[in-house]
C-alpha positions in Angstrom: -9.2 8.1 8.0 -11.4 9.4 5.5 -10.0 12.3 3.2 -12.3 13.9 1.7 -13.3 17.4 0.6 -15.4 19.3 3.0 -19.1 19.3 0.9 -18.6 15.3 2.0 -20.7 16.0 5.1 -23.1 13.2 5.4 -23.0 9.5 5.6 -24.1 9.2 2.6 -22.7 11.1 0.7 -19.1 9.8 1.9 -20.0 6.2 1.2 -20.9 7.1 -2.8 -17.5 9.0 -2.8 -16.1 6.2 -1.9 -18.2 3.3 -3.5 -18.0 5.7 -7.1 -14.5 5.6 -6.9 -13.9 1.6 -6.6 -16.9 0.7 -8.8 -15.2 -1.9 -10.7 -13.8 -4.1 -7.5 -16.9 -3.5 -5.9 -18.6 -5.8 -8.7 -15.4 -7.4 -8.6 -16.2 -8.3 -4.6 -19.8 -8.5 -5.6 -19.1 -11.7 -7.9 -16.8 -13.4 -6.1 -19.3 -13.4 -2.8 -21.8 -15.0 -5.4 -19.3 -17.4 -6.9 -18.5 -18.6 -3.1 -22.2 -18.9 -1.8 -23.1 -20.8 -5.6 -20.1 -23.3 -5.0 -20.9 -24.0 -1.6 -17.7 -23.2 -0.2 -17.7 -22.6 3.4 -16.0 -21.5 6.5 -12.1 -20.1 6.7 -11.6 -20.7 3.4 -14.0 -18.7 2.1 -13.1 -16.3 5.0 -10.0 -16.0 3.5 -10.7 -15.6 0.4 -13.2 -12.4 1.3 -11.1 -10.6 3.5 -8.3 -10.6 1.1 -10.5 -8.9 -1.3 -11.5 -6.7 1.2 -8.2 -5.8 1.8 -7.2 -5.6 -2.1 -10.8 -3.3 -2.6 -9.6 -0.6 0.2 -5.5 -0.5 -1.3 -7.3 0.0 -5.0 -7.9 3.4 -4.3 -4.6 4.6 -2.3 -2.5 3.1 -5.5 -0.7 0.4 -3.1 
């Protein structure tokens, strides 16, 4: 869940609290999707390799 203080009331404006916090592995994310789709690489691997950084993107915030 989402904690976040209460003038967070949109959509919106919950997503650029969150996106404005994790600026640096979003790009991060960003260039390794476009690394991937340049290479060619395709299926699990790739797969793998995204949801890990997915994973990595969402702990950057809570410290762990």
């Amino acid at each position: 869940m989402l904690a976040q203080p209460q003038e967070l009331d949109t959509p919106a404006q919950l997503i650029e609290a969150w996106r404005g916090g994790r600026q640096a592995q979003i790009e991060r994310f960003s260039r390794m999707l476009a690394d991937q789709r340049a290479s060619g690489a395709a299926g699990l691997s790739m797969l793998s390799v995204a949801v890990r950084e997915i994973g990595l993107l969402e702990r950057s915030q809570r410290g762990g």
